[in-house]
N, C-alpha and C positions, 0 to 999 in steps of 0.2 A: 346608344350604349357608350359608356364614356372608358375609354381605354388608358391605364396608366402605365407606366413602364418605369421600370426601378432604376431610381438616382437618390446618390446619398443625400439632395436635400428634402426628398420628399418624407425620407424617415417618419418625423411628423406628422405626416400625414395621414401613414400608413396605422402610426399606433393609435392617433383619434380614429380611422374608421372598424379598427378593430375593437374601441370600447365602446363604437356609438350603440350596438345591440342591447350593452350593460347598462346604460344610463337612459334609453327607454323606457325599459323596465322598472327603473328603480322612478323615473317623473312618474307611471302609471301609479305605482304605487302608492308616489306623494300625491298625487291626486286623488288617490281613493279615502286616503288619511282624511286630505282636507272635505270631501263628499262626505264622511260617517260625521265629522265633528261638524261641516250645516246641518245634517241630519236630524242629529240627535240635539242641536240647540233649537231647530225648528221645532221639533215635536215637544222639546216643553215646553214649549211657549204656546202650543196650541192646548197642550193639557192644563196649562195654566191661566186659560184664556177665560175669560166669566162675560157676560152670565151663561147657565143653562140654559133649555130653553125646554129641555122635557121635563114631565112630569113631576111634582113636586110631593116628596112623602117626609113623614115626621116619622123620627127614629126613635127609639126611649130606652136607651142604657139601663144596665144593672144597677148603677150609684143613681138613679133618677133623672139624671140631666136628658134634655130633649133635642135633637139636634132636626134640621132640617135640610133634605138634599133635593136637590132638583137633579134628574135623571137627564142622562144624554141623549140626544136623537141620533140616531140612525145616523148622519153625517156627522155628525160631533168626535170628538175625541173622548175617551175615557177621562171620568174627572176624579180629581186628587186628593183622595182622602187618605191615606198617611204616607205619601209621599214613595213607597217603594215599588210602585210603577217606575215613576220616575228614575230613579235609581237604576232601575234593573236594564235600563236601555242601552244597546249600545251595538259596535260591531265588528268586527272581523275582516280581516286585510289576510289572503291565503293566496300566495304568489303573487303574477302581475295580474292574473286574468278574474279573478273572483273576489267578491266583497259581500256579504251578509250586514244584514244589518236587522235586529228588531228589538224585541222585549223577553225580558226574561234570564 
C-alpha cells in the first residue's frame, strides 16, 4: 500500500489522483466511439463485398426491367439493394460501461 502524507508540494498530485477516476471513464468511452466507427466501417464493407454465392433469381419490375440477384448464404452478410441497410447501422455509447451496436 503506498502511504502519502500532506505537503504543499504534493498538491499536484493530490488533484491528478482525484481526476484519474474521470478520465477513465471518459478513455472507456473514447474507445467505445472508436469500436462502433471499425464496426460499422467493417460491416459495409462486408455488405458490399461481391460476389454472392447463393442462389441466383431473376426479378421482373412493374416498368418491365429484369434484374438479377444472387441470394446470400447462411454465412454471408445481407446484400445491398437500395442502400438503407446500410444506412441504418449504427451505435450507441450509454455511460462508460455499455455500447450497442446494430441495424436499424
Amino acid at each position: 500500500m503506498i502511504e502519502m502524507r500532506e505537503h504543499p508540494g504534493n498538491r499536484e498530485v493530490w488533484i491528478k489522483l482525484s481526476r484519474l477516476n474521470q478520465a477513465t471513464r471518459e478513455g472507456i468511452r473514447h474507445g467505445f466511439f472508436a469500436l462502433g466507427k471499425a464496426l460499422k466501417r467493417e460491416a459495409n464493407r462486408a455488405i458490399l463485398k461481391r460476389p454472392r454465392h447463393g442462389e441466383v433469381y431473376r426479378k421482373r419490375y412493374a416498368s418491365g426491367a429484369v434484374r438479377y440477384h444472387a441470394a446470400s448464404l447462411p454465412y454471408e452478410t445481407h446484400a445491398n439493394w437500395s442502400g438503407k441497410l446500410r444506412k441504418s447501422i449504427g451505435w450507441v455509447v450509454a455511460g462508460f460501461s455499455k455500447r450497442y451496436f446494430g441495424y436499424g
